[in-house]
C-alpha positions, -999 to 999 in steps of 0.1 A, spaced: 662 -568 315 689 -590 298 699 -616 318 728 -634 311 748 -660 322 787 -670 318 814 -697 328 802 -731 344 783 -753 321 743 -756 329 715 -775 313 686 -755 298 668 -760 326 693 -749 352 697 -714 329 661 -709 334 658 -713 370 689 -691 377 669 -666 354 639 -670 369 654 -665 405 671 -631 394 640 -618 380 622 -626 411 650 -607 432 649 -579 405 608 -574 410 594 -546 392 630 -535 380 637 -570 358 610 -553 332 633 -522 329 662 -517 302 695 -530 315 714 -558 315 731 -583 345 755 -606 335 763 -636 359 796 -653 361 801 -683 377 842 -694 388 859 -716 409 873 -705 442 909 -700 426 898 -677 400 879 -654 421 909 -647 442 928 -637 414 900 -616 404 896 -598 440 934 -593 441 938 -581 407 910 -554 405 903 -552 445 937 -559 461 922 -582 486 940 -613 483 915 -637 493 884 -654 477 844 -638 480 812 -649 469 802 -621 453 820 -593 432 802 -565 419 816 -538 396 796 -508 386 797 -494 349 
């Protein structure tokens, strides 16, 4: 599975352990065809993002949208 990652800056070494994590969580399914995409914001930003597409006008740590 395609795993990839978006917004802050990491080293090469931070990418893969964030990969390696979500593989882990993913178990047998990280082999399958698919793709996650992780986006990391500031507090700020994720409010707007849960008001605009949620209408919850307050920050989270996690936002999921299905496809």
């Amino acid at each position: 599975m395609k795993i990839s990652l978006f917004g802050e800056p990491f080293s090469p070494q931070q990418q893969r352990k964030i990969k390696d994590v979500v593989s882990l969580a993913l178990g047998a399914k990280a082999g399958s065809s698919g793709e996650i995409c992780l986006i990391f914001i500031r507090e700020n930003k994720i409010r707007q993002i849960n008001k605009k597409y949620l209408g919850i006008n307050q920050s989270t740590d996690v936002i999921a949208f299905p496809y």
